[in-house]
C-alpha positions, 0 to 999 in steps of 0.5 A: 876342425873340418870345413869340407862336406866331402871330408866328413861324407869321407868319414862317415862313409869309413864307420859304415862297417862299424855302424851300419845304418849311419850313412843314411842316417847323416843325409837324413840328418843334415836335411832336419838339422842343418837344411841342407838340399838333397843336391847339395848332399847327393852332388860330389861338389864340395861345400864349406862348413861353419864351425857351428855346422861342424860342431854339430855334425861331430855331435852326430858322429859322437852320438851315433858311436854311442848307437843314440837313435836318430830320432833322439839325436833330431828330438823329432819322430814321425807318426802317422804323417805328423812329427812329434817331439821325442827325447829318452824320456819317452818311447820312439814312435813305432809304425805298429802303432799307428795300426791302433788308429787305423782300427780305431777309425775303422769302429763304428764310433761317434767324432764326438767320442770320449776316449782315453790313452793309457801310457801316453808317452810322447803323446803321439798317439793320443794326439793323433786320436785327437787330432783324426776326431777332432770333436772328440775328446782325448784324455792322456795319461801316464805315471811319470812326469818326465812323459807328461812334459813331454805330451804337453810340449807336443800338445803345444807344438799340434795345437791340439785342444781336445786333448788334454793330460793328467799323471796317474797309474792306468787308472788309478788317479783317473775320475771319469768313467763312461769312455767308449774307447781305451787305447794302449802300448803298454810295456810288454816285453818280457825283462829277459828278452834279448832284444831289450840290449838293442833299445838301452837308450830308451826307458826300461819303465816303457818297454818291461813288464812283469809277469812274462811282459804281462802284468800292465795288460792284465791291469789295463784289461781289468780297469778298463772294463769297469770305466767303459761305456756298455759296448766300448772298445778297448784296443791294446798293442802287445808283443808278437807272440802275446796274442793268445794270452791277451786274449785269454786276459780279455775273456777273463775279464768278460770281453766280448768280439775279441779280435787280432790284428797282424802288424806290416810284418804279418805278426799278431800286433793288436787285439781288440775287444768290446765290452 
């Protein structure tokens, strides 16, 4: 097994043009995993390796050649300044959605909120929620309890009391009503779109939906009119191109001040409306 730093930068540097991105990727990897200093990364000094070091830096490597994103190799994402727990139970954070909060924060909405977050996941949005409103109070949901284990473990890990998780479909095992804010990423790619064959690693139930990616939208806009307080705020992420047709779902649905939102790549991203 190797035992110099320099044989393996060596190695990783040669699967570059086969792997674009992996370079990058092993720095980022030997500071998170094996806390190694950017001088000792970055200095053309060798370094010895253990056997365990080395053991997991071939990991890495058997990985990343099986295109494993980065934050599934760590079990570690950031959102919203924070670091979340993750594994291909759940999504990989997105900075798109970090918007949700920003627009969130952003409403003229009590701390003390009641607020719901359709499609949990990870959790990171919910807890982010939570943890920017600190008295108010979160729920997250979702369908699949592989999802549920996981925003319980990063429950846990922020030690966040004001949110709390329960499995249900959307709505459909949710008791409460009366909340003044819904916010959702739901599934809304489309199952033909091409994109999907670059994100094989993540959970197909997470990204696709029926309809022309449509159908969760059309449910969450529909369920969440009638658990909203009068004048609460339902905030969804959709795809790029889903703008018009969110919109129209939501005046269907008697949403009123319906408003869009460009993601950092100036795409309509987000979509906004008041019951």
């Amino acid at each position: 097994m190797i035992t110099s730093l320099n044989l393996y930068k060596d190695k990783i540097t040669k699967l570059e043009s086969l792997l674009p991105g992996i370079s990058n990727n092993f720095r980022f990897y030997l500071k998170k995993a094996l806390n190694y200093s950017d001088s000792s990364i970055i200095l053309s000094d060798d370094i010895y390796v253990s056997d365990q070091e080395a053991s997991l830096i071939e990991e890495f490597i058997n990985l990343s050649k099986k295109q494993v994103p980065i934050e599934y190799i760590l079990n570690d994402s950031e959102f919203y300044g924070r670091n979340f727990y993750v594994d291909n139970r759940v999504l990989i954070p997105r900075d798109e959605t970090e918007l949700i909060i920003d627009i969130l924060l952003d409403q003229d909405i009590k701390n003390t909120s009641k607020i719901i977050d359709l499609g949990t996941g990870s959790g990171c949005l919910g807890i982010s929620i939570a943890l920017e409103l600190p008295e108010s109070s979160v729920l997250g949901v979702d369908k699949y309890l592989d999802a549920i284990d996981v925003a319980i473990k990063n429950k846990d890990i922020h030690r966040v009391s004001n949110f709390n998780v329960k499995q249900s479909d959307w709505f459909s095992n949710v008791n409460e009503e009366n909340f003044e804010l819904v916010v959702s990423n739901p599934p809304y790619i489309e199952s033909t779109d091409i994109h999907l064959k670059n994100l094989n690693h993540e959970p197909r139930s997470a990204l696709v939906s029926q309809e022309k990616g449509l159908l969760d939208l059309k449910k969450i806009c529909s369920q969440a009119y009638n658990n909203l307080k009068k004048d609460g705020i339902l905030i969804l992420e959709h795809g790029y191109n889903q703008a018009d047709d969110v919109k129209k779902i939501m005046e269907l649905n008697n949403y009123s001040e319906i408003e869009n939102f460009k993601d950092y790549h100036l795409h309509p991203r987000i979509t906004l409306g008041k019951k």
